[in-house]
N, C-alpha and C positions, 0 to 999 in steps of 0.2 A: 740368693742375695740380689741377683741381675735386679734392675728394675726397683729397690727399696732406695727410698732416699737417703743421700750419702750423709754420715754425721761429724761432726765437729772435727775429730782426728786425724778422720780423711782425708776431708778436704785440707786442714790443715798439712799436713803430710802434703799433700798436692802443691799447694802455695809453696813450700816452704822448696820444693824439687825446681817449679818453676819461679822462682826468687834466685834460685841459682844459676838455674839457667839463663835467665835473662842478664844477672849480673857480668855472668861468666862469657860470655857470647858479645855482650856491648864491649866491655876487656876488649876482648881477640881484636874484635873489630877497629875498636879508637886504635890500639896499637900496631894492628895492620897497616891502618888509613895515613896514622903518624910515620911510620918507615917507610911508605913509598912516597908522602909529600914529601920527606926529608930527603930521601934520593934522588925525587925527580927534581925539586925546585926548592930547595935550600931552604922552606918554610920549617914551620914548626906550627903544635898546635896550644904553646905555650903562649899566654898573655892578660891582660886586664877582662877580655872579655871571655874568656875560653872556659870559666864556670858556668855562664848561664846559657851557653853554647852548649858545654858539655851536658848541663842538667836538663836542656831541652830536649836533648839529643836521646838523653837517655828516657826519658819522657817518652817520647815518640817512637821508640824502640820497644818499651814494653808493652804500649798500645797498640802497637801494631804487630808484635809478638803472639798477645792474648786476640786481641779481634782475630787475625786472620788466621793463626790455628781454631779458634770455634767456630768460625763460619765455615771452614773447607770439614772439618770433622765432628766439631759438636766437644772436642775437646784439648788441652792443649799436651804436650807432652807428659807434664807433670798428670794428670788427670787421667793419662793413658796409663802410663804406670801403676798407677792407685786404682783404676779400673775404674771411673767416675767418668760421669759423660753427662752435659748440660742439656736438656729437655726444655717443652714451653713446662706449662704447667699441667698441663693435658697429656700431655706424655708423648706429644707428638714433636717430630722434631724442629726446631728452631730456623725461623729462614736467618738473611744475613744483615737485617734491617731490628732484628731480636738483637743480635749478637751484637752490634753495634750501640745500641742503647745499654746494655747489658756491661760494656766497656767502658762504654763513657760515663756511667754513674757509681761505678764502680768506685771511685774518690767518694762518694758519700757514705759508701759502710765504713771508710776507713774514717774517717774525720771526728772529731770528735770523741780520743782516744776508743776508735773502735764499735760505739755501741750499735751501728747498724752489722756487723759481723755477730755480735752476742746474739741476735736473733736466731740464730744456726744453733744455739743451743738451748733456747725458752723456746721456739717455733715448733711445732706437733711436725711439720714437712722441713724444718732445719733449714728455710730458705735465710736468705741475708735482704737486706735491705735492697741492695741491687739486684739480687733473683727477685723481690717484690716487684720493682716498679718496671722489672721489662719480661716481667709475668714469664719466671723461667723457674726450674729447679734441678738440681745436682743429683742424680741418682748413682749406685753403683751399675753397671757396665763391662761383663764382661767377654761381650758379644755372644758367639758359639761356643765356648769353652768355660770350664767353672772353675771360680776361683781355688787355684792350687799351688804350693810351694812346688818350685823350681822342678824340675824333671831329675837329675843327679841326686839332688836332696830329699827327692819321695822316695826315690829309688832306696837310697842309705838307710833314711828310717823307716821304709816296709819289711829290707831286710833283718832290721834289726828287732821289728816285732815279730816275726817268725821267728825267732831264732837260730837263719842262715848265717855262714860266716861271713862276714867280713871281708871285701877282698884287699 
């Protein structure tokens, strides 16, 4: 599989890890950031302006979440797990000036309920509108090692197809 382009599920699967992540991690963070303003200086980070504060904030967090995991590795957490890893188009790998274009138009497959994402599934190479225009694509990745269920859980079901017991 290493090296085929990754398809719709995948990648989806990928988003959907790193959706949480990024969710989960901005969380920790605003309510970290809020308990030590509150301790040290009696602020808060409650007020008229602290939506578009927060919604920037949180903006800027997932950009730089996805940028800088693809520039140091080519993928971001979610992507490592799903075994997917961002290429040019050539198969060669991505400098940081890729990956940065690659982020930043990334609001373009989204807009427009999606239809630059639907390309990932009419496209022959399942690229997206933003894998088009900063000439990249998504392949699976699983470096040295081939994709396989867990170690404990090969182990359970080899024994089980021998017909060893059980332990």
């Amino acid at each position: 599989m290493s090296g085929h382009y990754a398809g719709a599920i995948s990648r989806a699967a990928a988003a959907a890890i790193d959706g949480l992540l990024i969710a989960g991690l901005y969380t920790l963070g605003v309510a970290g950031l809020g308990f030590l303003l509150e301790t040290f200086t009696s602020l808060s980070f409650t007020g008229d302006r602290s939506t578009l504060l927060g919604l920037s904030a949180f903006v800027a967090w997932a950009f730089f979440y996805v940028f800088i995991s693809l520039a140091i590795s080519g993928q971001t957490i979610g992507k490592g797990l799903a075994g997917l890893r961002v290429v040019r188009a050539d198969g060669t790998a991505p400098g940081v000036r890729t990956m940065f274009v690659r982020t930043l138009v990334f609001p373009l497959s989204v807009m427009f309920f999606g239809i630059g994402l639907l390309l990932i599934v009419v496209q022959r190479e399942h690229r997206s509108l933003h894998d088009l225009i900063a000439k990249t694509c998504v392949v699976y990745d699983w470096g040295d090692r081939s994709a396989e269920m867990p170690g404990p859980l090969s182990d359970f079901l080899n024994r089980a197809e021998s017909g060893l017991p059980q332990p």
